[in-house]
N, C-alpha and C positions, 0 to 999 in steps of 0.2 A: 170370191169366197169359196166355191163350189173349187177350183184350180186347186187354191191352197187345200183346203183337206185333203183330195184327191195325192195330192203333192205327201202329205205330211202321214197318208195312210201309206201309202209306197213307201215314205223311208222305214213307218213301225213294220212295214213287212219285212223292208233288207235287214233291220235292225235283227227283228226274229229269225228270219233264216242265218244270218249269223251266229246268232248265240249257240240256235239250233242244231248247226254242222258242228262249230265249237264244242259243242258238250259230247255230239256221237266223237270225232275224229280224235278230240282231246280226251276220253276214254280210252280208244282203240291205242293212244300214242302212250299213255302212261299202263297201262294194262299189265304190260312185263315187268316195269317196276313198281305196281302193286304186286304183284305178285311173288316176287325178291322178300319184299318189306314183308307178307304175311308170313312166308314158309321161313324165314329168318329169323321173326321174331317169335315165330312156335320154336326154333332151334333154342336160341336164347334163352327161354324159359324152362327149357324140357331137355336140353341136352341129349339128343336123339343120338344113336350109334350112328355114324353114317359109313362108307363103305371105306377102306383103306386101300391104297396100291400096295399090291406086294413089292414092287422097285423103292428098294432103300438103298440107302448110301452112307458109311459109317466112316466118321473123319474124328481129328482128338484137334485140340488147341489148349497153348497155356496163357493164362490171363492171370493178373494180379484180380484177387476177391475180394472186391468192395466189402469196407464193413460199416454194411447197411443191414439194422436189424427190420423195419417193416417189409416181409415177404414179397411181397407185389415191385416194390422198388427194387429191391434187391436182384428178382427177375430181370428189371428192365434195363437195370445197370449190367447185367452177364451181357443180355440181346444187343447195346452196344458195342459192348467190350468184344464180342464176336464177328461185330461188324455184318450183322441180320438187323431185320427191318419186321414190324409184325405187333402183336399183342400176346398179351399170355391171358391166357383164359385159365380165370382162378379153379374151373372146378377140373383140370388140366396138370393136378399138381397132388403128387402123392410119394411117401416114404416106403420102402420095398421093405422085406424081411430083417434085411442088415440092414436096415435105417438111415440107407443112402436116397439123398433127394432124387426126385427127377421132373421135370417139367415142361410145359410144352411152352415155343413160340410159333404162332402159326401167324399165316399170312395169305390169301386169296390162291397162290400155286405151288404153297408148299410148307409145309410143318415140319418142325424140329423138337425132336426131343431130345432134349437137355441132361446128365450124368453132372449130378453135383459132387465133383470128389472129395472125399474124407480125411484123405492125408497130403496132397500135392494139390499145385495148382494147375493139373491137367483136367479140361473138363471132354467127357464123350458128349458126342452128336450122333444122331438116329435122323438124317435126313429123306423125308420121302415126297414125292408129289401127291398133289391132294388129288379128288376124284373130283368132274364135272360138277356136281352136288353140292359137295362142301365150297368151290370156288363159287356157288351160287348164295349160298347161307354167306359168305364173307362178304360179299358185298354191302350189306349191312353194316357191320361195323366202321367201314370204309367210308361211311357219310359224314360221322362225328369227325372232332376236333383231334386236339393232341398230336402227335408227333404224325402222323399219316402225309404231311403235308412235305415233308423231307425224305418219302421214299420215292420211287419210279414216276413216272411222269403220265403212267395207265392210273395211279391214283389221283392225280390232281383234275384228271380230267375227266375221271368219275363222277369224283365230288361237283363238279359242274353244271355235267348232265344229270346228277338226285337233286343239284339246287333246282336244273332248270322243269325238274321232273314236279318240285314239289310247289313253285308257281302257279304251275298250268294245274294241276291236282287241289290248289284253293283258288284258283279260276273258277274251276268246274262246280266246287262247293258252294261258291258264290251264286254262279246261274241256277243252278239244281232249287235255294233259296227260291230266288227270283221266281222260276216256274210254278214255286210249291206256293207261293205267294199272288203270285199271278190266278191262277188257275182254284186254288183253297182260302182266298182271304177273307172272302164270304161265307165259307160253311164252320157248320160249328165243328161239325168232325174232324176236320183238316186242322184246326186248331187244337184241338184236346190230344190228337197224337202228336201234332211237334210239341204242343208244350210239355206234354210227360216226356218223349226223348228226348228235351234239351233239360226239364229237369232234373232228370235222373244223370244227365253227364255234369250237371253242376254240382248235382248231390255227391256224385263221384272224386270229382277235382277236390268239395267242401274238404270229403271224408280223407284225402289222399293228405289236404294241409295239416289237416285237426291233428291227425297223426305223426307227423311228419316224417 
């Protein structure tokens, strides 16, 4: 009897030093890409100036003009038709003094801006490489669906290492649980704050439905 416990306290220990380096090491490994996903999705919301290369590159092409009235499609049918790879970021889209379109398709190492012509079907390009910064803010959108999956093959394998990023990232949510539960299951305090921070993110999700 005395063997067995001895036995069965040794494995809760290998057990705990596991979790234990799992939570520091799977921290330290996701850390970069938490950090992507925060400073990205402050880009995302806020539209931050970020730094432009002065190296452009200025080319013309003629394409036949989809007539596609929803603006967003319309975009993504030129980005075809051009044979670019990328997204267009709506707030990336504006009418000059003469009331010629222009737009951007960007993509993790380099942006395009778009000359929608008014009389022919020559369109202008304003080709330039992005800055360090901006390839870091892209990598965000690179994780979602949609066409991403039919450009370069540095995207497919992106998407792979964010799947395998975001695993081990509710791995770690899961232990973090465990310790908070291990360690707080018996006090009332430890209780009263996870219950208000998981109510207040359900109150959230509620409010986010109710609205829709």
């Amino acid at each position: 009897m005395e063997k067995e416990q001895k036995r069965t306290a040794s494995n809760n220990g290998k057990w705990r030093n596991f979790l234990d380096k799992f939570h520091v090491y799977g921290g330290l490994f996701i850390s970069f890409y938490l950090v992507i996903l925060g400073l990205s999705s402050l880009q995302y919301q806020h539209h931050f100036k970020l730094p432009e290369n002065d190296s452009k590159k200025f080319w013309e092409q003629k394409i036949d003009m989809p007539g596609i009235e929803d603006n967003q499609a319309y975009k993504l049918a030129i980005r075809d038709s051009l044979g670019l790879f990328g997204h267009a970021p709506w707030w990336e889209d504006y009418k000059d003094n003469n009331s010629v379109h222009h737009f951007m398709i960007t993509r993790p190492g380099k942006s395009y801006w778009v000359e929608v012509p008014t009389h022919n079907n020559v369109f202008k390009i304003t080709e330039s490489h992005n800055s360090f910064i901006s390839v870091i803010m892209a990598l965000h959108g690179l994780t979602g669906g949609g066409g991403a999956l039919n450009g370069p093959m540095f995207i497919f394998i992106w998407k792979i290492i964010a799947q395998i990023m975001n695993v081990v990232f509710l791995m770690m949510l899961i232990i973090t649980v465990y310790f908070w539960y291990e360690r707080s299951f018996n006090q009332n305090k430890g209780w009263i704050f996870a219950g208000t921070f998981a109510f207040t993110s359900i109150l959230i999700l509620f409010f986010i439905w109710l609205i829709g």
